[in-house]
Each structure stands twice: as C-alpha cells, then as structure tokens.
N, CA and C of each residue as an Amber inpcrd file, in Angstrom:
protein
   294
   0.8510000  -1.1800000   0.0000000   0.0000000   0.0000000   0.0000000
   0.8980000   1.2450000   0.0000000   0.3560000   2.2370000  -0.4230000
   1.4080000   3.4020000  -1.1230000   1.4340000   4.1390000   0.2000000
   2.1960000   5.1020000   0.9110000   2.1040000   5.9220000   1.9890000
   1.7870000   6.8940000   1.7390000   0.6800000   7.3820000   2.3630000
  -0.1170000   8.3070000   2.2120000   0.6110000  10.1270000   1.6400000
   0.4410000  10.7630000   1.2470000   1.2890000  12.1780000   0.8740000
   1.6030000  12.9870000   2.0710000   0.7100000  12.9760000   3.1650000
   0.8670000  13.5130000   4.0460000   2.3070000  13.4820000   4.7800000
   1.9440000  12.1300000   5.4950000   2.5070000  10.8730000   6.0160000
   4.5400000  11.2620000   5.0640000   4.5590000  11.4010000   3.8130000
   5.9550000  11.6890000   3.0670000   6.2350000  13.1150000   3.8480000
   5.4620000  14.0210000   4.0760000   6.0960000  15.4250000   4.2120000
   7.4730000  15.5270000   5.0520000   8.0870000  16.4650000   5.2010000
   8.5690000  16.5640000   6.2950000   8.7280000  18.1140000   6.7560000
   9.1980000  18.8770000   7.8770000   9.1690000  19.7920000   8.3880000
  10.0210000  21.1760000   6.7010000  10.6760000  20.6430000   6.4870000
  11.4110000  21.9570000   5.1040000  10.0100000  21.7230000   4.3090000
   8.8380000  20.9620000   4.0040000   7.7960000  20.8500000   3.2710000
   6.9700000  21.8490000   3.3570000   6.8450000  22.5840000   4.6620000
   6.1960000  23.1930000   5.0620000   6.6010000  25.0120000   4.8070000
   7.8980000  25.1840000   4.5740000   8.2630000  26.1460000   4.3180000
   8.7020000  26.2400000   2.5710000   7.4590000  27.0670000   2.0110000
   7.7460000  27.2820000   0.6850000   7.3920000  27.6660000  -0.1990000
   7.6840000  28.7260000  -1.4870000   7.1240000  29.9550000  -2.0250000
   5.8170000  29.1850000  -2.3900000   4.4120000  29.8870000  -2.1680000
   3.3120000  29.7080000  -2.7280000   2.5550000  30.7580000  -2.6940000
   1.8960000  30.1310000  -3.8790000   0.5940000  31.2850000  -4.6180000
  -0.5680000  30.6540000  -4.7870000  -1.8230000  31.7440000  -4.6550000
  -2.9480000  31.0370000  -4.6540000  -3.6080000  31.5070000  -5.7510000
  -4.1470000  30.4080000  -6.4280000  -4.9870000  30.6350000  -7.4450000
  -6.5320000  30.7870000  -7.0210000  -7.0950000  31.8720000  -7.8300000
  -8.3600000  31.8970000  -7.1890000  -9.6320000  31.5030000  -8.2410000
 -10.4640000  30.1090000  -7.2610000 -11.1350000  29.7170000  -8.5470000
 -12.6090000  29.4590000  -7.8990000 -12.5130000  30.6450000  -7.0190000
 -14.2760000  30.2370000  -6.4300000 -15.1650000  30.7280000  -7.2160000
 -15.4950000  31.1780000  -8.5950000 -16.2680000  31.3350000  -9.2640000
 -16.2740000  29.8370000  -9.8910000 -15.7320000  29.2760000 -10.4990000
 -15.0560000  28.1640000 -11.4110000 -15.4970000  27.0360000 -10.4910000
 -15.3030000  27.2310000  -9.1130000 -16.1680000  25.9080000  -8.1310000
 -17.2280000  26.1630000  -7.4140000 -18.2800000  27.6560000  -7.4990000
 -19.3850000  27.5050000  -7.4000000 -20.1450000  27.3400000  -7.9870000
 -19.8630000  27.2350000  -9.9570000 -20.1580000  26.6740000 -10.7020000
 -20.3160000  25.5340000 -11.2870000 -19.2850000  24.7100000 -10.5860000
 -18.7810000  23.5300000 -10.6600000 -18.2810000  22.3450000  -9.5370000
 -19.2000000  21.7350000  -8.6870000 -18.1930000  21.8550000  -7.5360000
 -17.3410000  20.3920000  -8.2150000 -17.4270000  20.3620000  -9.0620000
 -16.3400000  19.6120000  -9.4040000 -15.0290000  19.8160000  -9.7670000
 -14.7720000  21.2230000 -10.0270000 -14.0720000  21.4740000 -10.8720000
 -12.5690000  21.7270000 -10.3630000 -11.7550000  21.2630000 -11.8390000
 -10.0920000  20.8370000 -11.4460000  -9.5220000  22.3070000 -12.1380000
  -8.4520000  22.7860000 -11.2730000  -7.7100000  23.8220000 -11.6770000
  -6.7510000  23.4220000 -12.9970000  -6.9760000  23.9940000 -13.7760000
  -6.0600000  23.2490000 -15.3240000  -4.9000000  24.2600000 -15.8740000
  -4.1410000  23.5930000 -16.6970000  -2.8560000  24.3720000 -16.9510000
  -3.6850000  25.7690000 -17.0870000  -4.2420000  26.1590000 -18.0220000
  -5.1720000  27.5510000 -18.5530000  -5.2620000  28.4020000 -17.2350000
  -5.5740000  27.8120000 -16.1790000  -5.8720000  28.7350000 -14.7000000
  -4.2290000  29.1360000 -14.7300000  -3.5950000  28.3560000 -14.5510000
  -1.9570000  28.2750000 -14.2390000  -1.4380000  29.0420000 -14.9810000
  -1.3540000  29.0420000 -16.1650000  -0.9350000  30.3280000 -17.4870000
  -1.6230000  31.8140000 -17.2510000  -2.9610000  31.6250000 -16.7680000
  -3.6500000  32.7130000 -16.6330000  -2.8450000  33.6600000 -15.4970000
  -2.6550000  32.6920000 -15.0030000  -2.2100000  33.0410000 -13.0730000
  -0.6590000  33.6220000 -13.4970000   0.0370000  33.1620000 -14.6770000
   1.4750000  33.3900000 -14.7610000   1.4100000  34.4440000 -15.6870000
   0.5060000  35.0260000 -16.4240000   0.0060000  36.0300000 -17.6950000
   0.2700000  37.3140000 -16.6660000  -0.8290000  36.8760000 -15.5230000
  -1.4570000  38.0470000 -14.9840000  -0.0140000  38.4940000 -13.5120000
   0.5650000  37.6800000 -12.9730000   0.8370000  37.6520000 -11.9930000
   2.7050000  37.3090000 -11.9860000   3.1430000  36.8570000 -12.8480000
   4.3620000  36.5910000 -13.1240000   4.8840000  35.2410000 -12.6680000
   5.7340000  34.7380000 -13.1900000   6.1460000  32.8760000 -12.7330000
   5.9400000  32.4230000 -11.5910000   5.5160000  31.0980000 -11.8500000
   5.1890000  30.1910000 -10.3100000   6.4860000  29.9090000  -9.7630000
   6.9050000  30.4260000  -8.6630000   8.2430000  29.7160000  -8.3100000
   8.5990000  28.2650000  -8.9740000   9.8890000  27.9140000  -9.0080000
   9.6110000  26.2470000  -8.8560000   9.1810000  25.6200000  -7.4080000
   8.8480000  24.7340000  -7.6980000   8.7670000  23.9870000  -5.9830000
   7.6330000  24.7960000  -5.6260000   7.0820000  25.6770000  -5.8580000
   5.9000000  26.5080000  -5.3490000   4.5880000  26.0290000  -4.7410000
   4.3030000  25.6850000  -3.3200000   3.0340000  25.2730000  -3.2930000
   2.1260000  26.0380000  -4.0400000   0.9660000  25.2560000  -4.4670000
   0.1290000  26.1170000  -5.9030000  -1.6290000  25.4740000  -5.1480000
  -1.8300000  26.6620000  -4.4380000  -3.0880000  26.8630000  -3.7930000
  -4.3010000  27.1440000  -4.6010000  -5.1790000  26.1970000  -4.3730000
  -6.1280000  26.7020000  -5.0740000  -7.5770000  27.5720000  -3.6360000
  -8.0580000  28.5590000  -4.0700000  -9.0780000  29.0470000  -3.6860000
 -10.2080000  29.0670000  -3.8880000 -10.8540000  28.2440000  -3.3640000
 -12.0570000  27.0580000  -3.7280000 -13.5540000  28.0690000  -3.1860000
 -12.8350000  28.5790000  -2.1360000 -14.6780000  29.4310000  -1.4820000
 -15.4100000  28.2330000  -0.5410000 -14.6730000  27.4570000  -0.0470000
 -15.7420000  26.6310000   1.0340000 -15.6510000  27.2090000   1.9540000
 -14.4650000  27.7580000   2.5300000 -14.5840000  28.5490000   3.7620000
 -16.2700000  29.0340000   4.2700000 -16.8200000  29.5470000   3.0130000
 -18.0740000  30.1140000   3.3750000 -19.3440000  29.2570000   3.3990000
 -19.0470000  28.0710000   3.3520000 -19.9600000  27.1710000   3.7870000
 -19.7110000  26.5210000   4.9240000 -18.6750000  26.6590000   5.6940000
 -18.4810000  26.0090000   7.0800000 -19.2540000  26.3320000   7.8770000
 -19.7620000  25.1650000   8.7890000 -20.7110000  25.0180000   9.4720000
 -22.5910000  24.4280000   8.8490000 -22.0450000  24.4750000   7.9300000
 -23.2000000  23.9670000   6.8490000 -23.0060000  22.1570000   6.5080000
 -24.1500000  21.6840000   6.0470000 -23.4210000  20.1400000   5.3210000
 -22.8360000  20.6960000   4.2480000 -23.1830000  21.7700000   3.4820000
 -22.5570000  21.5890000   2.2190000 -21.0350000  21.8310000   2.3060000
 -20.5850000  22.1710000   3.4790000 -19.3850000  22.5120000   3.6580000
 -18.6400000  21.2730000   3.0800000 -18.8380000  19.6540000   3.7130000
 -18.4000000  18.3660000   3.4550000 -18.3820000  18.1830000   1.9340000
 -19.2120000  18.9380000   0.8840000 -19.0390000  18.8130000  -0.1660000
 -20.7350000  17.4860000  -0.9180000 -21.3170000  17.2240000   0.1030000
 -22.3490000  15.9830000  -0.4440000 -23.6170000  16.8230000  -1.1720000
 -23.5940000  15.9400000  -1.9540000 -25.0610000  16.3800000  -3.1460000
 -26.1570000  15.6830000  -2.5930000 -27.5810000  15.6000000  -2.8950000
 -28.6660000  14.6620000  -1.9560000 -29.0790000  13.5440000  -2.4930000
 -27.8230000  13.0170000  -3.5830000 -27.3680000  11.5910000  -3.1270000
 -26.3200000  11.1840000  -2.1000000 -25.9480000  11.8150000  -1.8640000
 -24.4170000  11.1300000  -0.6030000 -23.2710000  11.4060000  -1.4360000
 -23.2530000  11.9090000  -2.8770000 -22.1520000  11.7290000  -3.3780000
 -21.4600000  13.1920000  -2.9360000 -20.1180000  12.9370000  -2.9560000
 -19.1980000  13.8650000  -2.2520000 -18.3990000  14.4630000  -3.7950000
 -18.3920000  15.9280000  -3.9980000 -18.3020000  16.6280000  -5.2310000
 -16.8120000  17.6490000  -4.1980000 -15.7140000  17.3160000  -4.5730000
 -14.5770000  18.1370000  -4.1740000 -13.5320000  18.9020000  -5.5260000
 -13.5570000  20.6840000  -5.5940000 -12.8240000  20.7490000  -6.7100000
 -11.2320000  20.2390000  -6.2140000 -10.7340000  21.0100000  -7.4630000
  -8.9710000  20.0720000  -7.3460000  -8.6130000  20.0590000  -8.4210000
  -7.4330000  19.5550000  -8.2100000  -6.4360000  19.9870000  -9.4780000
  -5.6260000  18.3490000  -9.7320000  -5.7050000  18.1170000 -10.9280000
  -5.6050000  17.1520000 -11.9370000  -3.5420000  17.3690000 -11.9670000
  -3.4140000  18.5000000 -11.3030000  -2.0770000  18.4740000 -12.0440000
  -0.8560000  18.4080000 -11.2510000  -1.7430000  17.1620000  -9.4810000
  -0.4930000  17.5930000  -8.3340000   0.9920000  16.7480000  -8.5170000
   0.7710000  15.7440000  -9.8630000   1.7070000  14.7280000 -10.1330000
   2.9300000  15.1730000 -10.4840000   2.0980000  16.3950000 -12.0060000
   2.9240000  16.4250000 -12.5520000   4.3210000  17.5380000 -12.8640000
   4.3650000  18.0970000 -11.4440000   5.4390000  19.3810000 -11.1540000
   5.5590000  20.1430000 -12.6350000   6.6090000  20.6780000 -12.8040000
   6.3150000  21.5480000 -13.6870000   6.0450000  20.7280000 -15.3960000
   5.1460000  20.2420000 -15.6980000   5.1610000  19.7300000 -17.2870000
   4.3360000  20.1520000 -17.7390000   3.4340000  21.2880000 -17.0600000
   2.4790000  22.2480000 -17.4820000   3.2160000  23.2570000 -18.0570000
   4.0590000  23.9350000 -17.8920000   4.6270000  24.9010000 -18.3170000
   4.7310000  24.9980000 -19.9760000   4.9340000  26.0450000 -20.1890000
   5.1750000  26.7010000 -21.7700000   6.3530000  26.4750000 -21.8960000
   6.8700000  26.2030000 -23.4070000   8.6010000  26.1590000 -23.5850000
   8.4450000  27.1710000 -24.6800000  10.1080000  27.2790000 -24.4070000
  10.4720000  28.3750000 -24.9920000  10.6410000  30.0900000 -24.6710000
C-alpha cells in the first residue's frame, strides 16, 4: 500500500514559495471542478512565474460554507463533489517552452 502524501512530508515541506490561485467562481459553478494548466498560465500572464517547488493553492470558497453540510461537499445523493487539481503529479510539465 502506497504511503499516504501527508505521512511523506517533512518539516522543510512546510516552508515554501506559494501562490494562490483563485477559482471560487469556477467551483461555485462547478463543484467539481479541477484547476487546469489555462488557470496556471492565466495566473502566470497576470501575476508573473510560479516559483519552482511553489506550493500552488487553489481558492475554492468553502470557507463560506463552514458550518453547513454543504461545507463536506455531499449532493442529496451522498455523493461527495470536491474541486482540485488534476495536475499535483505532474510538477512543472504544465509549463510553456520556450
């Protein structure tokens, strides 16, 4: 069984350039929805390069449902709808060349 991501961190993990992308329009529209290179380019258009190594935050807007069920994310089947990003694998291979 794989060890959990957490569980890998260690204390230097915790210290390190990050930026937050903000996509609470994009997940109150969607609560499915995955942050994609396009947010990431947008974010580097508007805002200038992601560090490397950069934790890359996304800003989802649940905060403002805490204390609510919908906070947990469940639809009124039980199914659990969390946005997120498709791209925590793949460190920088999003990027533009050249």
């Amino acid at each position: 069984m794989p060890t959990p991501p957490e569980r890998s961190l260690s204390p230097r993990d915790l210290y390190l350039p990050a930026v937050v992308v903000d996509a609470r329009d994009e997940a109150a529209a969607n609560p499915d929805y995955e942050v994609s290179v396009s947010d990431l380019q947008d974010f580097e258009d508007r805002y200038g390069r992601i560090p490397h190594n950069a934790a890359v935050i996304a800003w989802i807007g649940r905060g403002r449902k805490r204390g609510t069920p919908a906070y947990f994310g469940y639809d009124e089947g039980g199914n659990v709808h969390q946005p997120g990003s498709p791209l925590h694998r793949c460190g920088d291979c999003w990027r533009r060349t050249g």
